[in-house]
N, C-alpha and C positions, 0 to 999 in steps of 0.2 A: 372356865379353865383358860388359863394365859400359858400361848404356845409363842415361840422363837423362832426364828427361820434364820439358820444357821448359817444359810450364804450371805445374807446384806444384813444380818440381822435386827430385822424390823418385828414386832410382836403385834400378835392379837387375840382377841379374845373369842373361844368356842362355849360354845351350849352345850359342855358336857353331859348333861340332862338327858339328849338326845343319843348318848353314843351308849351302849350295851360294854358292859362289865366286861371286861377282855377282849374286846372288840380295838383291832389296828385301822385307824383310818387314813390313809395316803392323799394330799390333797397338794398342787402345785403352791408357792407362793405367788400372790399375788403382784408383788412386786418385782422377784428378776426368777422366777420359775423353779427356782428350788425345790424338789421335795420334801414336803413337811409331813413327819407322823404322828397321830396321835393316839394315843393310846390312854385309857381309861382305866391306871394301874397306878402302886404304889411308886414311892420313889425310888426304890431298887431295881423295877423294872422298868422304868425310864429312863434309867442309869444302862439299863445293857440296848434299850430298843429304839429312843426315843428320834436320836438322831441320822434317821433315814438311813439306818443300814449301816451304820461307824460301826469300826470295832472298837466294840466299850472300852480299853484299859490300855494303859502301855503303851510301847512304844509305836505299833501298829496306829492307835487313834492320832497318835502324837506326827507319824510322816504323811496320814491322808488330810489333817487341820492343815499344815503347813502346803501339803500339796493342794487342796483345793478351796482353802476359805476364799473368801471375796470382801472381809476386815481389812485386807490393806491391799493395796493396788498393787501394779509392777512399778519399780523405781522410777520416777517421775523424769520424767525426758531433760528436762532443763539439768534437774540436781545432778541426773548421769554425764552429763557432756559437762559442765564444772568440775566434776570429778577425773573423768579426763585430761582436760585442759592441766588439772594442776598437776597431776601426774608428769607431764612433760616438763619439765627445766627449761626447755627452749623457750614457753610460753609465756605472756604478762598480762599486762592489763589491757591490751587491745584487745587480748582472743578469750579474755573473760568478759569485756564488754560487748563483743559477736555472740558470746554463749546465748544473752536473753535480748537481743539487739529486737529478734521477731515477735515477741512476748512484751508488748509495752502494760499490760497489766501486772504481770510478775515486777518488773523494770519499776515503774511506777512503786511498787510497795516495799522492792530495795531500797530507792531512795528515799524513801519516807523514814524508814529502817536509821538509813544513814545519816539522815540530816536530824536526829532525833539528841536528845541532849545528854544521855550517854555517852554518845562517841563526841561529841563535844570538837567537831571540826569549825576552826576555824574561820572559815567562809565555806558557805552551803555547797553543796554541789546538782549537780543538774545533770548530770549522766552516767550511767558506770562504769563507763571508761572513765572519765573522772575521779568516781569514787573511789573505782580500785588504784591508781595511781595517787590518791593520796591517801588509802589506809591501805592499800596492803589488798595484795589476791586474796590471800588466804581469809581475812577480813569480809572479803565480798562473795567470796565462796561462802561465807556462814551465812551471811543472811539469803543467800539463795537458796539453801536449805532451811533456814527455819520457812522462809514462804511457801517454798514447795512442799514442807509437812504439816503446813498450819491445818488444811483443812483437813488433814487425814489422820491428823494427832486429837483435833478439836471437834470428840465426839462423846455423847452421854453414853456412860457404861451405867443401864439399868441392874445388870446384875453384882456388879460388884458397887452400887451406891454409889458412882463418882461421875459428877458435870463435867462438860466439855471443859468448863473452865477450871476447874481443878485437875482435870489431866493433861491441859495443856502450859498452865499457867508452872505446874511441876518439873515437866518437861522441861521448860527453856530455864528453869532454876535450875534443873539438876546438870545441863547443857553448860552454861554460862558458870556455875560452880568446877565442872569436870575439868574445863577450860583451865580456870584459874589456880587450881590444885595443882594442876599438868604444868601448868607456865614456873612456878613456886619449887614443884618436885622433880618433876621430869620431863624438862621440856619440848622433849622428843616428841611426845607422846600428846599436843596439847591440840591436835587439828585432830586428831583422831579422837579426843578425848571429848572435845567437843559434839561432835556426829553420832558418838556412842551415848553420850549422854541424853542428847534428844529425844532420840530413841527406843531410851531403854526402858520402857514399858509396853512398849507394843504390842508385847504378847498377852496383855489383857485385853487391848482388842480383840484378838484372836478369839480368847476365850469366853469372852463376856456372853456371847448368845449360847453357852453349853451352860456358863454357869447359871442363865436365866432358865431354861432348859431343868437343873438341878437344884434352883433356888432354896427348899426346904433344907435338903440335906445339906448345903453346902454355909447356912445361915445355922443351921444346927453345931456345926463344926466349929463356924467362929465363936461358938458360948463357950468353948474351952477358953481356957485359962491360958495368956499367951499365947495364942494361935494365930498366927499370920496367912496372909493371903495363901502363900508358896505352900504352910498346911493344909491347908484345906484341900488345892488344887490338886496336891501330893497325895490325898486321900479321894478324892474323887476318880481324879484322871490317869493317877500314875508319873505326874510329871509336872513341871510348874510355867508361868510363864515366860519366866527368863528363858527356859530353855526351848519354850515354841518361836521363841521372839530371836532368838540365837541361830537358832537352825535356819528360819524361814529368809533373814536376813545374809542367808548365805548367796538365797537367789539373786539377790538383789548385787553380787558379786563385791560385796563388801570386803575389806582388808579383812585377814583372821586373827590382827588383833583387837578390832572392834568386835565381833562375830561370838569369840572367846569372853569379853568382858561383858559382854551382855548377859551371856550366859550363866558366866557366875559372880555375875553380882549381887547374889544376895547369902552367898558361900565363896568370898574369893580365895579362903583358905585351901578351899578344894581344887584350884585351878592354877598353871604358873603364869598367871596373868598379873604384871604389874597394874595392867591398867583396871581388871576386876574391882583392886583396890582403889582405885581413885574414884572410880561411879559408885563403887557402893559409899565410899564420905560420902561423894555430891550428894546422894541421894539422901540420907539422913542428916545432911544441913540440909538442901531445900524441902525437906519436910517440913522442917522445924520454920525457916524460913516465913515460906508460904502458907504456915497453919495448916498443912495439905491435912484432911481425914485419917485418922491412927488410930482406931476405935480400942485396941488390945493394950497399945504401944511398943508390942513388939518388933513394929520397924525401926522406929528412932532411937533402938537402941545400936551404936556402931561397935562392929568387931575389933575388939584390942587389935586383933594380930596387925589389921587395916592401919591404925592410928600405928602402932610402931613401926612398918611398913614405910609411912612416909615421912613419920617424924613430925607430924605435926601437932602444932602447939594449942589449947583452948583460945588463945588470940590470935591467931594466924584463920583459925575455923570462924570465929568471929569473923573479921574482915573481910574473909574471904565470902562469908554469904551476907553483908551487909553490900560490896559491891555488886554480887551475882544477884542480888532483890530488888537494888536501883537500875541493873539492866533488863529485867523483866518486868517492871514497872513500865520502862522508856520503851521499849519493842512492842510489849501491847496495845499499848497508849498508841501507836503510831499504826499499829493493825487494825485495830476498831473504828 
């Protein structure tokens, strides 16, 4: 039997052989102390018991995930204080290049970022006071966020079938497409559109060790006909992961126009979020994009309301993820 440990979600393997037919066994993890149970039971009852005392369904499982997983850290120190910085008007390129001035390995994989042949500068740069004085704060703000979530985006989801590299290689497609929709549509909305794009899967983080946890049933779900991820979770948990990924990024004292489109991005109908509508595009071009995994293809299909929403045109959707697939090509290329 293959068990999950819901805090760092690492798995391993029990000799259920040994454990007695309705017998609960509590044993720490070995790796950061979690309580692991296991129990020697169908799926419906590992579905109410498995996870060390959750409450099975609804809302309740949905504020203690958010409240206590250990899937994503607290917002990374560097990313928070850019996020400050930019916030201020007063601010520029000196007190973004103070933000990681301490941090010469973050610093170091900016400029690598930077000098890469996407942003296609001129003469190289060599510092990010530099860099940000000739692309732009808000410019050097992004790649200090994609570094600071590279490693905490760039992780194998055993339960939902997806490699570090397919959920991070996604991510910066769906980030760098959010972007360019936003710059195109709404240009208000295109630093934020960026941040939420990054992001906005996260909550299969979240969930990835409940769904290992519920694998059978939740593998059974996806043999439906059209059934996407957001179903299955929906039938599992009560709730999906946009919306663990919505909520939890509340902590992280995120703008609540980011917080909202994450949310409903994968229903921006239900939500009065313009920007719901620009990550859910992003996100079915860089599917498409990236070849990202769509076992049903229920994702890659995009919501009319979305496309007339922003008006956009089948070549403008072209362009726009032929450029967002030549920046994710150049950024990883320069992270590896």
């Amino acid at each position: 039997m293959k068990v999950t440990c819901s805090g760092c979600g690492r798995s391993y393997n029990v000799d259920d052989e040994k454990i007695p037919e309705g017998r609960r066994i509590e044993t720490p993890c070995p790796g950061c102390k979690t309580p692991i149970v296991v129990v020697k039971r169908g799926v419906d009852a590992q579905c109410k018991e498995a996870a060390h005392g959750l409450p099975d369904h609804g809302e309740a499982l949905l504020r203690k995930i958010v409240r206590e997983s250990r899937a994503l850290p607290p917002m990374p120190e560097v990313m928070g204080r850019a996020i400050t910085v930019l916030a201020d008007e007063t601010c520029g390129f000196n007190e973004i290049g103070e933000v990681i001035k301490t941090d010469q390995a973050l610093a170091t994989r900016v400029l690598k970022i930077a000098n890469s042949a996407y942003y296609s500068l001129s003469v190289p740069v060599s510092t990010v006071k530099q860099a940000a004085a000739i692309m732009g704060c808000q410019a050097i703000s992004d790649l200090i966020t994609v570094v600071s979530t590279s490693k905490m985006l760039g992780k194998n989801l055993s339960g939902y079938r997806l490699s570090s590299r397919q959920i991070w290689e996604h991510s910066l497609a769906c980030a760098y497409t959010s972007r360019l929709i936003a710059e195109a549509k709404a240009p208000s909305l295109a630093n934020d559109a960026f941040n939420a794009g990054l992001i906005h899967d996260s909550g299969l983080l979240m969930l990835d060790p409940f769904i290992g946890m519920l694998k059978p049933a939740f593998d059974e779900a996806m043999k439906q006909d059209g059934t996407t991820f957001c179903d299955a979770e929906k039938e599992l948990f009560g709730f999906t992961h946009a919306e663990v990924a919505g909520l939890f990024f509340q902590k992280w004292n995120l703008p609540k126009v980011q917080t909202e489109a994450i949310r409903f991005q994968h229903t921006p109908e239900e939500g009065n979020s313009p920007l719901a509508h620009i990550i859910h595009v992003a996100d079915v071009i860089a599917m498409g994009i990236m070849e990202s995994p769509d076992p049903t293809g229920a994702h890659s299909r995009t919501n009319p309301v979305s496309v007339q929403e922003l008006a956009l045109s089948p070549e403008e959707m072209e362009e726009i993820g032929a450029r967002a697939k030549g920046a994710v090509a150049s950024v990883t290329q320069s992270l590896d």
